[in-house]
N, C-alpha and C positions, 0 to 999 in steps of 0.2 A: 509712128510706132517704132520699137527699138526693132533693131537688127533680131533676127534667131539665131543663133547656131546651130549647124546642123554639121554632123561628118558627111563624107562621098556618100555612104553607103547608107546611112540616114534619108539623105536626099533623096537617091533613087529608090529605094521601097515607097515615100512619099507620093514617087511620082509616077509609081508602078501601082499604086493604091488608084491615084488620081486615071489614071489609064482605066483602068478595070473596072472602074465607074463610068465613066465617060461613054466607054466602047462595047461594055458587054449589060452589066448591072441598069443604066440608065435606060437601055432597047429595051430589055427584057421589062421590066415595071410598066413602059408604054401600051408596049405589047400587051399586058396583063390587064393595064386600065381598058384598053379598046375593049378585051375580050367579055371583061368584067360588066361594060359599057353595052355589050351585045344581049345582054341576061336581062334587061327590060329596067323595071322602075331603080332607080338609082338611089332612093331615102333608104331602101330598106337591103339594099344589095351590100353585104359584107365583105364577101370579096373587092368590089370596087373602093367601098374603103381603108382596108386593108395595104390595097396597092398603092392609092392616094396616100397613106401616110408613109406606103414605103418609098412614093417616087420623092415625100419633102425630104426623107431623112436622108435619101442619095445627095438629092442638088444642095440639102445645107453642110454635107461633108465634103461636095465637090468644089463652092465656095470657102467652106475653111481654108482644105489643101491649099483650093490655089491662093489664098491671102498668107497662109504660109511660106509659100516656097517663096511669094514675090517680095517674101522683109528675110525670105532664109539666106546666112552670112554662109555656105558652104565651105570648109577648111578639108582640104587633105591631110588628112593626117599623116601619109605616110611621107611628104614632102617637109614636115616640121624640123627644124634645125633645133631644138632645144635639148636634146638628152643629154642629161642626165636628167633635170630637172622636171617636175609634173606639171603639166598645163590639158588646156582643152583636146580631148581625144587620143589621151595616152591610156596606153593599155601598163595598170598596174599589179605586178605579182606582188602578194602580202604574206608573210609568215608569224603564227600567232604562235607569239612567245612560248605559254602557256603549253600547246597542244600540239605544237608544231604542225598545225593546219598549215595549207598552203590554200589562199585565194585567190583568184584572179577577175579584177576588173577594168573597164574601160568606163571614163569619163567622158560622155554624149552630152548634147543637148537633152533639153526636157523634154522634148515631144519623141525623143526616140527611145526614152530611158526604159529600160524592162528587166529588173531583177531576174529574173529568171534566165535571162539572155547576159548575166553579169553585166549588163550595161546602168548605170549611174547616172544619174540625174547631175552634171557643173553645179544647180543650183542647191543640192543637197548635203545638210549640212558634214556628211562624213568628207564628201569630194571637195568640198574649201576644206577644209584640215588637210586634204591631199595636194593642192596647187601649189606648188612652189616649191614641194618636199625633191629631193634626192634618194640615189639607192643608198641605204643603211639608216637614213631616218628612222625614227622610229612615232608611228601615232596612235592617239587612242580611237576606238570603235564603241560609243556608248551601244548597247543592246538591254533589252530588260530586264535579264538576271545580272550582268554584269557588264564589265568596263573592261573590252579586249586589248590588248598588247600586241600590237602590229608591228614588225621590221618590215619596210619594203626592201625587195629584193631586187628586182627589174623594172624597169621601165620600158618600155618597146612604142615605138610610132608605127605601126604598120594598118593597113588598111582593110 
């Protein structure tokens, strides 16, 4: 299996997921089967199934994590030598020609990516048109009304 990427900060919510499963999430579901387990015939008890599918859904996420973290490449970002230039886990400011919006994102791994959190997917195709760029580049942003005009402005490696 290929290597993951993951940033610092990537990793440990990973492993702070996998913690919380493990330690609180996994007891508690046990707990719920035994109780589930005490309410008598077990074909027809809902509860007990209920809990049966929530203890698979625990241990097949507690398997994922850990098969993640054990192919995860972790990169510091804020130890990267490369600024000017864009690579994996730079935080990109963008200014849209057009509107004079200012953007701001950071290029993650895929398993941490979450628009919402400005984080970007490496494998995404706007973040390859961003790898390799400098500040004053200038890229485009297909979106579904139109084709945005990006100058980036900053690059920042911080963590």
């Amino acid at each position: 299996m290929n290597r993951i990427p993951l940033t610092r900060k990537g990793a440990g919510r990973l492993r702070e997921e996998l913690e919380q499963l493990k330690s609180v999430d996994r007891p508690q579901v046990i707990q719920a089967i035994a109780e589930a387990r005490a309410h008598g015939d077990l074909k027809e008890n809902a509860e007990y199934h209920a809990a049966r599918e929530q203890q698979g859904f625990i241990e097949g996420r507690i398997k994922n994590l850990e098969s993640t973290l054990s192919f995860a490449e972790v990169i510091d970002v804020a130890r990267l030598q490369v600024a000017p230039r864009i690579v994996f886990g730079a935080t990109v400011e963008l200014q849209d020609e057009d509107s004079d919006e200012t953007i701001i994102y950071q290029i993650v791994g895929e398993l941490e990516a979450d628009i919402k959190q400005a984080r970007i997917s490496i494998n995404s195709p706007f973040a390859r048109s961003l790898i390799g760029c400098s500040v004053g580049d200038r890229v485009e942003m297909k979106i579904p009304s139109r084709i945005r005009q990006l100058e980036i402005v900053t690059v920042r490696y911080v963590d």
